[in-house]
C-alpha positions in Angstrom: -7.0 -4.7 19.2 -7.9 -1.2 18.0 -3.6 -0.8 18.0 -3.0 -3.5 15.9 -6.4 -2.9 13.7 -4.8 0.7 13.2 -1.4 -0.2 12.2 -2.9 -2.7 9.9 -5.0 -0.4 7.5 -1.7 2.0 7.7 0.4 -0.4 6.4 -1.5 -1.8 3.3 -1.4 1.6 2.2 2.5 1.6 1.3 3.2 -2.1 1.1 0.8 -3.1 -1.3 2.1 -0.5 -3.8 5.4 -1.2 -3.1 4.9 -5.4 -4.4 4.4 -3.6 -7.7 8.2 -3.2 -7.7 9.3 -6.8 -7.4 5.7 -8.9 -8.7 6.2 -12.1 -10.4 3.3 -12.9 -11.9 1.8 -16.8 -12.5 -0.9 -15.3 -15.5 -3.8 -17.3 -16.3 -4.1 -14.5 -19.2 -1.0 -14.0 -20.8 -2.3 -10.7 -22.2 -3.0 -9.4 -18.6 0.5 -10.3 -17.5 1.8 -8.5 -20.3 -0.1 -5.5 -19.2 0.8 -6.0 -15.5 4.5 -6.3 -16.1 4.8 -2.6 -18.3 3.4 -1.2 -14.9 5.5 -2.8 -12.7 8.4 -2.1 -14.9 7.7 1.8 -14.7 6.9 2.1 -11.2 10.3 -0.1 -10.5 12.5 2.0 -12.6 11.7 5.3 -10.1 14.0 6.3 -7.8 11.4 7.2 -5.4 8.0 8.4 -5.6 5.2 10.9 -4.0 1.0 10.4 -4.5 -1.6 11.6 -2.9 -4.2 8.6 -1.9 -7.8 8.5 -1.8 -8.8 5.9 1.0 -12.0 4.0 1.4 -12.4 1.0 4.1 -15.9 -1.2 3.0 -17.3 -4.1 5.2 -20.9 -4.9 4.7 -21.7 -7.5 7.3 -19.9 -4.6 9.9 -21.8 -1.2 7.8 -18.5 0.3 7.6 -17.6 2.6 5.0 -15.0 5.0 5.6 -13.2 7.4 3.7 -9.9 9.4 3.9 -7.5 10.9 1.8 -3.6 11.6 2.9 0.2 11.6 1.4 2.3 8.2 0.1 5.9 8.8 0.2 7.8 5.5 -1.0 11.6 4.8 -2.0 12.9 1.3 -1.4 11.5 -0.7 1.3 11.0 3.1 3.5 7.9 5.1 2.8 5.3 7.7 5.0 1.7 8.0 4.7 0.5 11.1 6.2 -3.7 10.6 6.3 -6.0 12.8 8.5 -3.9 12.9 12.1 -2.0 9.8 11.6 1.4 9.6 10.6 3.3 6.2 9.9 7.5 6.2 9.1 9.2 3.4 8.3 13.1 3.2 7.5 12.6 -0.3 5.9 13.3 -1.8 9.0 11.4 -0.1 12.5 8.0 1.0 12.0 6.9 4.1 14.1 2.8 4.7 14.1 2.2 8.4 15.0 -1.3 8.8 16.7 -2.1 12.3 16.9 -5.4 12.5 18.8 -4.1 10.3 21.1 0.0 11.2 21.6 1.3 7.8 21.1 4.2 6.3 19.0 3.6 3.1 18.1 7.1 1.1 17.6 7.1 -2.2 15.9 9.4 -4.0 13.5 8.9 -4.3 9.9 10.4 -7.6 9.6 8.8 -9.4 12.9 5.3 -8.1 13.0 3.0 -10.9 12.5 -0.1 -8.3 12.3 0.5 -6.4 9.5 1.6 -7.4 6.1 5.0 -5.9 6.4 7.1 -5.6 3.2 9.5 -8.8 4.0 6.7 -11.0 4.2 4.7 -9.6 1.0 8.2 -10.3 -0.8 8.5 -13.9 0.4 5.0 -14.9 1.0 3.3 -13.6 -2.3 6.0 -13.7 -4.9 4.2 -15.7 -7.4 -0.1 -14.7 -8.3 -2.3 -15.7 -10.6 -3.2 -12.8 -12.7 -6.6 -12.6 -15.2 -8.4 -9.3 -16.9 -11.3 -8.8 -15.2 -12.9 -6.2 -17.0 -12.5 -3.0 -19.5 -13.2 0.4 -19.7 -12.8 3.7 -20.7 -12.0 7.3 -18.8 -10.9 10.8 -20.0 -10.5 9.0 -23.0 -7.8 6.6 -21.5 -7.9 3.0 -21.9 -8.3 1.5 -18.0 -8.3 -2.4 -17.3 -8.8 -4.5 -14.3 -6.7 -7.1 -13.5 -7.4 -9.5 -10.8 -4.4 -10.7 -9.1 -5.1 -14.0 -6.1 -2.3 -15.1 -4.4 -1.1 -19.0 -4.7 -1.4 -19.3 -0.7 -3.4 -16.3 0.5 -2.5 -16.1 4.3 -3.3 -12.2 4.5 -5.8 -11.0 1.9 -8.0 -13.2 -0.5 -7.2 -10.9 -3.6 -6.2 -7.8 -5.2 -7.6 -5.7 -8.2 -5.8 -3.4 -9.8 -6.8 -0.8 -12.3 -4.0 0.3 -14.8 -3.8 2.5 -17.8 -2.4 1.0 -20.3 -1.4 4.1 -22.2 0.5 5.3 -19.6 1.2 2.0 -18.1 0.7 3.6 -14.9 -1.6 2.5 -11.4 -4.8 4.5 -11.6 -5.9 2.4 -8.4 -6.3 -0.8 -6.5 -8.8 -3.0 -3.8 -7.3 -5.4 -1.2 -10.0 -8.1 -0.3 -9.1 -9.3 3.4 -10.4 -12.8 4.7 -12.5 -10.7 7.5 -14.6 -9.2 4.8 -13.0 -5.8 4.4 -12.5 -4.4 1.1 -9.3 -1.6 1.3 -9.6 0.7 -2.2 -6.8 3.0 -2.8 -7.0 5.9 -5.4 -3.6 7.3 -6.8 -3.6 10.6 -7.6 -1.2 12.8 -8.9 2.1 10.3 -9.0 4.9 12.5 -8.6 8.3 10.4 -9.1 12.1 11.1 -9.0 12.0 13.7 -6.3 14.4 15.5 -3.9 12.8 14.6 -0.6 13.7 16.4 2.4 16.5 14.2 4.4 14.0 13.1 7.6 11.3 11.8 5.6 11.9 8.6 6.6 13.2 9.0 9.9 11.4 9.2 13.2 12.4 12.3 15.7 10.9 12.1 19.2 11.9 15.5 19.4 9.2 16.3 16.9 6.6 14.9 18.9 7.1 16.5 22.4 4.9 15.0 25.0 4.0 11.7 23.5 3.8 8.4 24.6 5.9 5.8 23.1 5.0 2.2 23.5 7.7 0.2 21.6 6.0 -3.1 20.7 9.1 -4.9 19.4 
């Protein structure tokens, strides 16, 4: 359970960034689809892309709140996150889960794994949303606005909200509302796109983990 908990939270991390790419949107607000579609249209036009995240898991009922911070590399359907010990590389199609306290690989597929909401099934599953403004407001003297985003068939999360800029027409941040009560808020900061990344970024080397135990869960 904790495995598949684990690899869960990892995931939404990258994948739900990466449906900004490739959204179509069903807008109830024609206005906030408008909006939606300049971000979605920047962040799609980068080659690739580097951020550092600010993380915050919230469930009430449970009195969890917990808070991280790490590294989002995405290009394509392969990205990294890098967040306090935990490592998780994925060349669009194997996922490799690097527990650090603990010396395990986790292998699983990207396309297969019915626990995680794995890029395929974001793409296929959640193509069409119903978007509306939620609210307005202003920071560092940039225009900010919250779009609400519910999916026609939510199987996987209840909602989304996403905070954009519209001057920038950039992703300042965004929640994930899961059907177990768990709110997942994700703060982009820095957005570095159109790097050179280093050749093994998305590639897993046992070589580079000497000692550790992999458990391939394919």
């Amino acid at each position: 359970m904790f495995r598949k908990l684990l690899m869960m939270k990892l995931r939404l991390t990258a994948m739900i960034v990466m449906t900004l790419t490739v959204l179509q949107i069903q807008a109830q607000d024609k206005k906030a689809e408008e909006v939606l579609k300049s971000v979605v249209d920047n962040i799609g036009a980068y080659k690739n892309f580097k951020t550092e995240l600010s993380y915050t898991m919230v469930n009430t009922e449970m009195n969890i709140n917990e808070k991280k911070t790490g590294l989002l590399y995405v290009e394509g359907d392969k990205y990294r996150i890098e967040m306090e010990g935990q490592i998780i590389i994925s060349d669009g199609k194997t996922i490799w889960t690097i527990v650090e306290d603990s010396e395990e690989v986790m292998i699983s597929s990207a396309e297969d794994n019915d626990e995680s909401i794995s890029p395929t099934k974001i793409l296929t599953t959640y193509t069409d949303y119903k978007a509306k403004f939620d609210k307005s407001h202003t920071f560092n003297n940039s225009a900010l606005k919250t779009i609400e985003l519910k999916p026609k068939q939510g199987e996987k999360f209840e909602k989304l909200t996403m905070v954009v800029n519209t001057q920038k027409k950039s992703l300042e941040s965004f929640s994930v509302f899961d059907k177990n009560g768990n709110i997942f808020t994700y703060h982009i900061i820095n957005l570095r796109p159109n790097l050179e990344l280093p050749p093994n970024t998305f590639h897993f080397d046992a070589k580079d983990f000497p000692g550790y135990e992999i458990v391939d869960m394919r």
